[in-house]
C-alpha positions in Angstrom: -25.4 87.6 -23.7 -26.2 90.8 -22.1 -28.5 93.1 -23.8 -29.3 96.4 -22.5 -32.0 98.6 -22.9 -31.7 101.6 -24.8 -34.3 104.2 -23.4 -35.0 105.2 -19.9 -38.9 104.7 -18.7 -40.9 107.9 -19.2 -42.9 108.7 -15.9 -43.6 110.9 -13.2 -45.7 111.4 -10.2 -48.7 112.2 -12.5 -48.5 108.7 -14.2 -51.5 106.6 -14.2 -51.2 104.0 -16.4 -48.2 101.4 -16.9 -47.3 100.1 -20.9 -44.8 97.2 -21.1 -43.5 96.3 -24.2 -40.5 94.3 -25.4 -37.4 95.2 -26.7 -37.7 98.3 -29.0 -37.4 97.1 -32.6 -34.7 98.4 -35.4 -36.8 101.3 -36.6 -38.1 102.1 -33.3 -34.0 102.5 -31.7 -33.4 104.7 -35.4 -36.3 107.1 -34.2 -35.0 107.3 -30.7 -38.3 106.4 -29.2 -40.6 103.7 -27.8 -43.1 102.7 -30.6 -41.2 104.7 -32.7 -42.2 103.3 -36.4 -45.5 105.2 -37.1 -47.4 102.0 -38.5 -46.2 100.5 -35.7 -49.5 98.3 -34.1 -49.5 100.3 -30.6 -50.5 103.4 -32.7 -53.5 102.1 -33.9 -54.5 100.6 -30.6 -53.9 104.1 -29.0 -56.0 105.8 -31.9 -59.0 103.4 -30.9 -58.6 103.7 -27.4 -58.7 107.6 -27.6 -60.8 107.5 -30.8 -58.6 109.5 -32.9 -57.4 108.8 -36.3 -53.9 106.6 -36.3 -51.0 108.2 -37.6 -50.8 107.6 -41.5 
């Protein structure tokens, strides 16, 4: 079985930093974005990285 995926990368010439991920999950393809569900675990990795406050 073939499975495509359903967003284009995100990058330009001003990209520094590479994230890989799997395939988007359910709620992430319903927002129409990568790491789309806000509780999503990348969030709160971001938001510790950049110390800011996750999303609620």
């Amino acid at each position: 079985m073939q499975v495509e995926h359903p967003f284009d990368p995100i990058f330009d010439r001003n990209s520094r930093i590479l994230i890989l991920g799997t395939f988007p999950s359910v709620e992430s393809r319903e927002y129409g974005f990568y790491y789309g569900h806000p509780q999503n675990r990348f969030w709160k990795i971001i938001a510790r990285i950049t110390n800011t406050d996750p999303i609620p």
